[in-house]
C-alpha positions as CSV (number, residue, x, y, z in Angstrom):
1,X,64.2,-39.0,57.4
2,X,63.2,-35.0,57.5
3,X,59.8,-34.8,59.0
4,X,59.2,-31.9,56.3
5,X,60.9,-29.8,53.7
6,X,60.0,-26.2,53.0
7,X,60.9,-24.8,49.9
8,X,61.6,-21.2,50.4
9,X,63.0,-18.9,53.1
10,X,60.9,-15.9,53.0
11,X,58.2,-15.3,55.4
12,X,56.2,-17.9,54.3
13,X,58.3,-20.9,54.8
14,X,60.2,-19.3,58.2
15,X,57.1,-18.9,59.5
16,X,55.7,-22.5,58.7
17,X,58.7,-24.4,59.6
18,X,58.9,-21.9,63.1
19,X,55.4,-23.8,63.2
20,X,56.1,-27.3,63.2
21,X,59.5,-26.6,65.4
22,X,57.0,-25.7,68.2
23,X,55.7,-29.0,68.2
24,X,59.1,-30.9,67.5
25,X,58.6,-31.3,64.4
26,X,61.9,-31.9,62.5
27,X,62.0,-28.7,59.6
28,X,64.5,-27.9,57.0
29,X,64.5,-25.0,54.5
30,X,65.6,-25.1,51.5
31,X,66.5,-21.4,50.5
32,X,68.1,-21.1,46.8
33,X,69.5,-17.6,47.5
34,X,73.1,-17.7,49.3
35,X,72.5,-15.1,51.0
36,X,69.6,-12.7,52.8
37,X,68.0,-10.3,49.9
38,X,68.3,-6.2,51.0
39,X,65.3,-6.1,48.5
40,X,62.0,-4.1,50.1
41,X,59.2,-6.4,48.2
42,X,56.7,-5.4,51.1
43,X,57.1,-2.7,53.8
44,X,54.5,-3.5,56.7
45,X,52.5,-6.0,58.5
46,X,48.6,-5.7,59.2
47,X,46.8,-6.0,62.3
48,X,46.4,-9.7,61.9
49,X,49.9,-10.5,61.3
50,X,50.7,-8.3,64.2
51,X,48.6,-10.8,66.3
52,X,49.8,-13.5,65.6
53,X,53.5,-12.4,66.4
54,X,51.9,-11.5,69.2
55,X,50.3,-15.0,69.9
56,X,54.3,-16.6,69.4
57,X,55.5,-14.1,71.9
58,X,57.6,-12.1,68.9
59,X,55.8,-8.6,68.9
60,X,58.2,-6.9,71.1
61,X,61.0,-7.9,68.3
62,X,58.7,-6.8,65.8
63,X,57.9,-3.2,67.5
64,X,61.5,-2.6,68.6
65,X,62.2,-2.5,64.6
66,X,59.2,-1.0,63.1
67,X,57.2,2.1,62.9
68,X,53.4,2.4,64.2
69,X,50.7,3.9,61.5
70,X,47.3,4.9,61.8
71,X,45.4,3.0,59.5
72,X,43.6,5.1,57.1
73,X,43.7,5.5,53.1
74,X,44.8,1.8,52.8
75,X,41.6,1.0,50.4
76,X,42.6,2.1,46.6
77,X,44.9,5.2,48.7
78,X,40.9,6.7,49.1
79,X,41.7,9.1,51.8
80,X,39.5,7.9,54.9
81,X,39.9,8.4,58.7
82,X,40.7,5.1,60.7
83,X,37.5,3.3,61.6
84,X,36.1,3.1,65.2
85,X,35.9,0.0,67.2
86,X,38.1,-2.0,65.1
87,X,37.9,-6.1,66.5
88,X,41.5,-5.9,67.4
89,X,43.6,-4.6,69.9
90,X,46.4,-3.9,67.7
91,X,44.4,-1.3,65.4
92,X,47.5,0.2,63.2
93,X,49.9,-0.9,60.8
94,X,53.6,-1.4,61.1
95,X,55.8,-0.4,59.1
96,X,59.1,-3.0,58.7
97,X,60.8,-3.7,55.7
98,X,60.3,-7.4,54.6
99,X,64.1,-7.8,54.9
100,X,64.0,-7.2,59.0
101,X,61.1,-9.2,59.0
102,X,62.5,-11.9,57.3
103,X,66.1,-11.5,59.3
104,X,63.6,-11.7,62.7
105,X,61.7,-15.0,61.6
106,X,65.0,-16.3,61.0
107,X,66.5,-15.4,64.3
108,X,63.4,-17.2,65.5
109,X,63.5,-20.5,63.2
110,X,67.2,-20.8,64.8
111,X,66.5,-20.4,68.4
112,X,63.9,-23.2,67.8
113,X,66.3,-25.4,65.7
114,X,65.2,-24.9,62.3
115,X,67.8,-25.8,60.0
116,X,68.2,-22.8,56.9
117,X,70.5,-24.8,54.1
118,X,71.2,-21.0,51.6
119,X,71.9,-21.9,48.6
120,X,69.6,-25.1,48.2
121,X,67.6,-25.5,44.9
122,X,65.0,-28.0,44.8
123,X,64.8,-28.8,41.1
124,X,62.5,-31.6,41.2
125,X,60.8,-34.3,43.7
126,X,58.5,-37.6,43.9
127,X,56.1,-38.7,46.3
128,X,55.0,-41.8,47.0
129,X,52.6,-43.1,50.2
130,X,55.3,-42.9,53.1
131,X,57.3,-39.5,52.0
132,X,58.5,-37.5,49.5
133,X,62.2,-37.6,47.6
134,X,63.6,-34.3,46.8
135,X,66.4,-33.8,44.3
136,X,68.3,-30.2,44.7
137,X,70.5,-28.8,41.6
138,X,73.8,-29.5,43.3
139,X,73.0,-33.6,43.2
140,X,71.7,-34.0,46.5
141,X,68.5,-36.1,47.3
142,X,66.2,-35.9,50.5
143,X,63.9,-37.4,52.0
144,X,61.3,-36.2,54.0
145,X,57.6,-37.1,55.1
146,X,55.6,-33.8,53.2
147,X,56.8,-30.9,51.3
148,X,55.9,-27.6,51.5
149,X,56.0,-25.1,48.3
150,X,56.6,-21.5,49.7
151,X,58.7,-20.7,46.8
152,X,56.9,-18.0,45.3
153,X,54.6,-17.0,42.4
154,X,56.6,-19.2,39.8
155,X,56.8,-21.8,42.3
156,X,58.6,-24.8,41.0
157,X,56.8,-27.1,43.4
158,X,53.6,-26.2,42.0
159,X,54.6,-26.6,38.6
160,X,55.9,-29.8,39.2
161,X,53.3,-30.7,41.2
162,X,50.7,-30.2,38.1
163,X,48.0,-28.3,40.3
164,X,46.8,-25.5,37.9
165,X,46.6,-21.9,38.5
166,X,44.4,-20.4,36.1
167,X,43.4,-16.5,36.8
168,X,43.2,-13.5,34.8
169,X,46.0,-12.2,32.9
170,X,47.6,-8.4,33.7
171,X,45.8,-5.6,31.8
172,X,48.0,-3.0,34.0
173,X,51.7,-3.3,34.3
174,X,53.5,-1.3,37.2
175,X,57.1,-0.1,36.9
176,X,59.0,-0.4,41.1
177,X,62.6,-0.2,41.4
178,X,64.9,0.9,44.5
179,X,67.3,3.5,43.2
180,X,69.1,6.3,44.0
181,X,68.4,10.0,43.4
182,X,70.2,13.3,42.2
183,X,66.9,15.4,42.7
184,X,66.8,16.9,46.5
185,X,64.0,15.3,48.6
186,X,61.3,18.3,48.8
187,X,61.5,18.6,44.7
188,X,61.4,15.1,44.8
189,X,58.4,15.4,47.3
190,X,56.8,18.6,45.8
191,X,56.4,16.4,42.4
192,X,55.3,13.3,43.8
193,X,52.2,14.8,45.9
194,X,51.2,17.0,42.4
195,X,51.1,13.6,40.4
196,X,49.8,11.7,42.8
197,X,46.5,14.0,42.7
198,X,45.3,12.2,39.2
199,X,48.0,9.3,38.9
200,X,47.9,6.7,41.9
201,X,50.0,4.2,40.5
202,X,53.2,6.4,41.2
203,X,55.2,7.2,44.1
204,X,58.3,7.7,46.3
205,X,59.5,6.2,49.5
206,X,62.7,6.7,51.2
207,X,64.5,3.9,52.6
208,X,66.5,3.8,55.3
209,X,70.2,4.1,53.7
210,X,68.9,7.2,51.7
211,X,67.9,5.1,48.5
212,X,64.4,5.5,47.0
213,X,61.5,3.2,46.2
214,X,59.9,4.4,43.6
215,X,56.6,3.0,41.1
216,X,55.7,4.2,38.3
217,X,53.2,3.2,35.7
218,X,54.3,1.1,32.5
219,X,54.0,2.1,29.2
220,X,52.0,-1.7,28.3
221,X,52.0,-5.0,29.5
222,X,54.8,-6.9,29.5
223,X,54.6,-10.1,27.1
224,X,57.9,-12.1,29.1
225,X,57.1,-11.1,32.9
226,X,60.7,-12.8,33.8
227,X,62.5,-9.7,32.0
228,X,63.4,-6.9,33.9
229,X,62.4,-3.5,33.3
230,X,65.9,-1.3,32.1
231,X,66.9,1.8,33.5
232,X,66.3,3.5,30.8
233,X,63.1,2.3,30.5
234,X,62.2,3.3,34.0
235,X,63.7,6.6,33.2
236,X,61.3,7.2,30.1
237,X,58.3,6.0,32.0
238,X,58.8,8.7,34.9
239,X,59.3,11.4,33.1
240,X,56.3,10.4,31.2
241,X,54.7,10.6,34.3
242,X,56.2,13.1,36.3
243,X,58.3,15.3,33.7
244,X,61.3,14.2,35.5
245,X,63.2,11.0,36.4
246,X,64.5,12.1,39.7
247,X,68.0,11.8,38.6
248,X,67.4,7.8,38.8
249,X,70.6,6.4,39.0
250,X,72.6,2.8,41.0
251,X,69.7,0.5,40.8
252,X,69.7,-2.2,43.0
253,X,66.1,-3.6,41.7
254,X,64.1,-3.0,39.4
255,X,60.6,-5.2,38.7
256,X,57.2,-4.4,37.4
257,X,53.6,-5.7,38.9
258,X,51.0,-6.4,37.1
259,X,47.1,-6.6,38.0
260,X,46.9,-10.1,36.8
261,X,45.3,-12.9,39.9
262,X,45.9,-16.5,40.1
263,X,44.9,-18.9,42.5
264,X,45.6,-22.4,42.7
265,X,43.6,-25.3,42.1
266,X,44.0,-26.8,45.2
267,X,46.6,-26.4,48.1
268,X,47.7,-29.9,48.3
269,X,48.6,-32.9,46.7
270,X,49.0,-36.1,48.5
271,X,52.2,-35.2,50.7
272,X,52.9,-31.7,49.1
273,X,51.1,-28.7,49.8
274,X,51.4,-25.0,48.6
275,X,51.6,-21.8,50.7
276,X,52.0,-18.3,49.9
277,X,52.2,-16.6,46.8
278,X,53.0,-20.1,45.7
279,X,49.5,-20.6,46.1
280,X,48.1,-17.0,44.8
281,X,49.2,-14.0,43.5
282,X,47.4,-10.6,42.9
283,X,48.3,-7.0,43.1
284,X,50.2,-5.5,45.5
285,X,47.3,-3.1,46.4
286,X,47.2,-2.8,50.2
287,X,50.0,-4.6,51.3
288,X,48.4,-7.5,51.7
289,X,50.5,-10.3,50.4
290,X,53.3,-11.4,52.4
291,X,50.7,-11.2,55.3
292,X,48.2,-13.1,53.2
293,X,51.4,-16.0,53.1
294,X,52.3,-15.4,56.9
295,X,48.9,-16.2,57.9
296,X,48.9,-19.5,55.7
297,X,51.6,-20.4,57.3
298,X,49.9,-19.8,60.7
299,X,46.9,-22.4,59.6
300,X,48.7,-24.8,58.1
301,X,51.5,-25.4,61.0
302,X,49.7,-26.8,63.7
303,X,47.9,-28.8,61.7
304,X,51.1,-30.4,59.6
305,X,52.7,-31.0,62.7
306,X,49.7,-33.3,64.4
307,X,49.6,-35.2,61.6
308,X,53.7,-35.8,61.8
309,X,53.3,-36.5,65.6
310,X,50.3,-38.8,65.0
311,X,47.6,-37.5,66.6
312,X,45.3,-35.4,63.7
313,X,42.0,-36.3,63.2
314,X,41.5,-37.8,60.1
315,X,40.2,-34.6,57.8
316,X,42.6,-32.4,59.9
317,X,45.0,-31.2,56.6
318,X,41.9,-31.1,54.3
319,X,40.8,-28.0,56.6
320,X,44.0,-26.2,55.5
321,X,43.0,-25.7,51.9
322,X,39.3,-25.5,53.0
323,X,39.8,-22.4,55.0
324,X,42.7,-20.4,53.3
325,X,41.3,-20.9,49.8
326,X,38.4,-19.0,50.0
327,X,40.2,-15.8,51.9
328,X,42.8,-15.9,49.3
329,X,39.9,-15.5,46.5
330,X,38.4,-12.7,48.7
331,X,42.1,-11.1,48.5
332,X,42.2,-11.6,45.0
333,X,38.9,-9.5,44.5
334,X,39.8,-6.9,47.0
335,X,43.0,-6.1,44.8
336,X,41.5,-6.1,41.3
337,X,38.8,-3.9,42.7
338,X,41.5,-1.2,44.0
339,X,43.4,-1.5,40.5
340,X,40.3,-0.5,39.0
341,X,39.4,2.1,41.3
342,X,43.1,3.7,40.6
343,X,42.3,4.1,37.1
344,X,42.1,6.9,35.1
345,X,39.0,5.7,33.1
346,X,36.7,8.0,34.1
347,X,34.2,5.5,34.3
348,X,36.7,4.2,37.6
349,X,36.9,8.2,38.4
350,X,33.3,8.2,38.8
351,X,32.8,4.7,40.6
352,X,36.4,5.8,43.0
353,X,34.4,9.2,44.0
354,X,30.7,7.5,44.6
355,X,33.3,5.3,46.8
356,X,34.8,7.9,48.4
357,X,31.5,9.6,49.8
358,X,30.4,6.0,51.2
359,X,33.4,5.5,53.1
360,X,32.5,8.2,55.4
361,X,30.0,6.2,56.5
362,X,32.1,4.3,59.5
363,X,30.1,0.8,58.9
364,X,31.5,1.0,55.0
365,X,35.0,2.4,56.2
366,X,35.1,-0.3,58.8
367,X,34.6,-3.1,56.9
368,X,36.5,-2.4,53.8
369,X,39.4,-2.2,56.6
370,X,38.7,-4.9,58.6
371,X,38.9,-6.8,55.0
372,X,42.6,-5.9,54.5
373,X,44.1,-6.1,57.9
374,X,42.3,-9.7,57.6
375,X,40.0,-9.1,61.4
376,X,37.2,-10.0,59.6
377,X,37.7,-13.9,58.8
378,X,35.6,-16.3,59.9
379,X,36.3,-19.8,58.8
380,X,33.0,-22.2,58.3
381,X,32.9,-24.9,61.0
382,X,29.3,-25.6,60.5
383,X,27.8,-23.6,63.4
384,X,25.6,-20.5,63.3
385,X,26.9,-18.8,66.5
386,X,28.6,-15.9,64.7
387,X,32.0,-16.5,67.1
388,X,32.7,-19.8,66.6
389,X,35.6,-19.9,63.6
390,X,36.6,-16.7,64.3
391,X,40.2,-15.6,65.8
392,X,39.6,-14.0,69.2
393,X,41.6,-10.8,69.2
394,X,43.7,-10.2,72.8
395,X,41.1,-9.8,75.4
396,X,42.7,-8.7,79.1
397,X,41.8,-11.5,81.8
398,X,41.7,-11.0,85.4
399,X,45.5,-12.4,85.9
400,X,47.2,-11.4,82.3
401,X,45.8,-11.3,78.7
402,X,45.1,-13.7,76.9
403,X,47.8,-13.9,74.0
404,X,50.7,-14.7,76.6
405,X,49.3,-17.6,77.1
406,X,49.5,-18.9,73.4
407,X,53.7,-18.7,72.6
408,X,53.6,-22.5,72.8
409,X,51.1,-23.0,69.8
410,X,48.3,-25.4,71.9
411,X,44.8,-25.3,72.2
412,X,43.6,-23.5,74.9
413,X,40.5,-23.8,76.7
414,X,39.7,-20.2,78.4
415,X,37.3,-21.7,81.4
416,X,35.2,-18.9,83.6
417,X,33.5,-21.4,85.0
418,X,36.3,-23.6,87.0
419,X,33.9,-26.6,86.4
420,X,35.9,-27.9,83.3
421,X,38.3,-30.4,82.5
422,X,40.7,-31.5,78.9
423,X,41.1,-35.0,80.8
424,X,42.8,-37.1,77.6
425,X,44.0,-34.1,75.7
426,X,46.6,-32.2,78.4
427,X,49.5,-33.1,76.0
428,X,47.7,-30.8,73.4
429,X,45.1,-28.3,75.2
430,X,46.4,-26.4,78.0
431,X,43.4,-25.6,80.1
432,X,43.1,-21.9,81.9
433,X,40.6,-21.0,84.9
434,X,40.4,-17.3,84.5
435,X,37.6,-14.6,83.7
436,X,37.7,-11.2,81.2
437,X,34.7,-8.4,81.3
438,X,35.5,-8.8,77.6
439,X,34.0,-12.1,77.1
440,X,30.4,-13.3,77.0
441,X,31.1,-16.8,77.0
442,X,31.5,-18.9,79.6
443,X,34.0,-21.3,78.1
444,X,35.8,-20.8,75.0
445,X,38.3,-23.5,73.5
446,X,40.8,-22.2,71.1
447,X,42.7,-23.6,68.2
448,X,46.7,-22.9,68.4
449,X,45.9,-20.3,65.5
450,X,43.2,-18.8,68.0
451,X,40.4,-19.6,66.3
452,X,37.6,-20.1,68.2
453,X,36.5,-24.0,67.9
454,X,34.0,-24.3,70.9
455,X,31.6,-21.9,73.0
456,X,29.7,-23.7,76.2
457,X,29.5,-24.8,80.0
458,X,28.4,-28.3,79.6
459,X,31.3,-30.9,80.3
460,X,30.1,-33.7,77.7
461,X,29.6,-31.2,74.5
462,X,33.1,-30.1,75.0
463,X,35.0,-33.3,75.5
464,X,31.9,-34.1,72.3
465,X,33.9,-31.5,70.5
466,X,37.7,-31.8,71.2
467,X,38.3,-34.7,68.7
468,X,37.6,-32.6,65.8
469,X,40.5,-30.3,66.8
470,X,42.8,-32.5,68.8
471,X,42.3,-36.5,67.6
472,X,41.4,-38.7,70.3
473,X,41.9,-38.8,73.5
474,X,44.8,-40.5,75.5
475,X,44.0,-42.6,78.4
């Protein structure tokens, strides 16, 4: 039997099933595409998702490919400096097509023995209380012990699953396509920054084999979202909007987004769970999806694969939907509030300037920041002390820093004391003697997503406190 089945191969799913390979879990992806997609659907990774590459030992991949940018304007496109003393030590934004970053999880997934089956459809499945069967439009049936849904916005495995996903219907449709151009690049450029000066929801962006991104806004909200726009309709909406259409010509894609959010009722159901944009969709207003997905992945992992190797505590996978829920809802807010704020109302015109003068404040700039690049999380383990359930960003210790020590995906206990012991959980908790000027702790114990579970000195609270990470202990 397959320990677990993820459906989808995008960033999501590589990055759940890379996961549960860490901790031997047997993964198989079920991708229904044959073959990689060159489509751009998102063109950077935040600060978070930057960490936690970091965390797997991937970043230098990751930096070798993409592009560093100061992080500023990434609120509504309100032009703002980048904020001081960001709580990370990767404070920009890389720029990587989704395709490289789905072609470097990949890599990953099959140095670790993740097997990829292309051209897999799951098409239905049933659960019962020891695994799930899963039937694939070519006649094949697996089994496996969960599921995962990573399969997108019109996820399947949600819809078959029954969870709902009510939200609020699109009031602003989007026009994006990846096309090719007649018009030279500094027409093309002189045009776009004269638009963009009242009209937000347009724009260019080369790509790298001299094709163009371009958005554009709709002339009404589509009644069949499956459809396509045409080219000719993406030709009459830009020169609607720019009294031009570029010479658009060779699509490759063309899509539309709408300002519409859902969010699922729940993230599991008995041995299936959701992740992703299966889970939650929303505008693509600050680049915030396919790292809102990576980062789902990143929770839900660790904590699949304790349950599959037996030693989860007994609430461990109800702490998946308990925590990611509520930052996909705050996501979901963020992103309805930039659509507004790009609006030409003027009622948004007014609200987008009052904005702009309080984001010169730093505290204001900051935190709508900190927000997006998703620094600010702090997940609710019932204790005041404002660091506990909070990621620790990459602190330098006397003999390192402290994200090399995390590429296996363990706990960690980060001891400045010397005094303490994991006794009973060494399979699960690697235990580090070692001190950082940026720490005021004198012990900090870590979940493999680097979440801070613990703070203390004393011996007996801490081994008190490891069971509600890492199950019992092992004599």
């Amino acid at each position: 039997m397959i320990d677990v089945i993820v459906a989808g191969g995008g960033p999501t799913g590589l990055m759940v099933a890379n996961e549960l390979r860490l901790h031997g879990v047997r993964a198989v992806v079920l991708e229904r595409e044959p073959e990689p997609t060159a489509i751009v659907r998102a063109m950077g990774i935040h600060a978070r998702t930057i960490e936690i590459m970091d965390q797997r030992g991937l970043l230098d991949r990751f930096l070798a490919l993409g592009k560093r940018y100061p992080l500023g304007g990434f609120f509504a496109g309100i032009p703002a400096p980048q904020p001081g003393l960001l709580d990370t030590s990767h404070d920009y934004v890389l720029s990587i097509m989704q395709p490289v970053t789905e072609r470097l999880l990949a890599e990953r997934a099959a140095e670790l023995g993740v097997e990829i089956r292309r051209g897999s459809e799951l098409i239905g499945f049933d659960q019962d209380t020891e695994g799930v069967d899963v039937d694939l439009a070519d006649g094949t049936r697996l089994r496996s012990r969960y599921l995962i849904g990573c399969d997108g916005g019109r996820s399947t495995v949600r819809k078959l699953l029954g969870i709902g996903f009510p939200g609020e219907p699109s009031r602003v449709d989007t026009l994006v396509g990846e096309v090719e151009l007649t018009e030279p690049p500094e027409t093309l450029n002189a045009i776009v920054a004269e638009v963009r000066k009242t009209q937000r929801l347009f724009g260019a962006m080369p790509l790298a084999d001299g094709a163009y991104r371009l958005v554009a806004p709709a002339a009404g909200v589509a009644e069949d979202r499956t459809v396509s726009p045409t080219l000719d309709e993406f030709r009459r909406q830009l020169r609607a909007t720019a009294g031009t259409d570029f010479g658009v010509h060779s699509p490759r894609w063309l899509s539309r987004f709408g300002d519409g959010t859902r969010l699922a009722d729940d993230y599991r159901s008995g041995r299936v769970l959701l992740a992703g944009d299966a889970a939650h969709v929303h505008p693509p207003m600050g680049g915030q999806g396919l790292n809102l997905g990576v980062q789902d992945a990143f929770n839900l992992g660790w904590k699949l694969a304790a349950v599959v190797n037996g030693w989860a505590p007994a609430n461990l996978l109800d702490t998946y939907a308990a925590e990611r829920r509520p930052v996909a809802a705050d996501v979901l807010e963020n992103t309805r509030a930039q659509m507004q704020l790009m609006s030409l109302d003027p009622n948004a015109r007014a609200l987008r300037h009052l904005l702009t003068k309080l984001m010169t404040i730093d505290e204001v700039n900051r935190r709508l920041l900190e927000g997006i690049i998703a620094v600010d999380i702090r997940y609710d383990f019932g204790v005041e002390d404002d660091l506990i359930g909070r990621r620790l960003r990459d602190i330098p210790l006397k003999r390192g820093r402290l994200y090399d020590l995390m590429h296996t995906g363990r706990g960690l206990l980060l001891d400045q004391t010397g005094r303490l012991t994991v006794d009973g959980w060494a399979d699960r908790v690697d235990h580090i003697v070692d001190i950082s000027e940026e720490l005021d702790a004198p012990a900090v114990l870590l979940r493999p997503d680097g979440h801070v579970a613990w703070i203390g000195e004393d011996q007996r609270d801490l081994h008190a406190h490891l069971p509600k990470w890492f199950g019992a202990p092992v004599d």
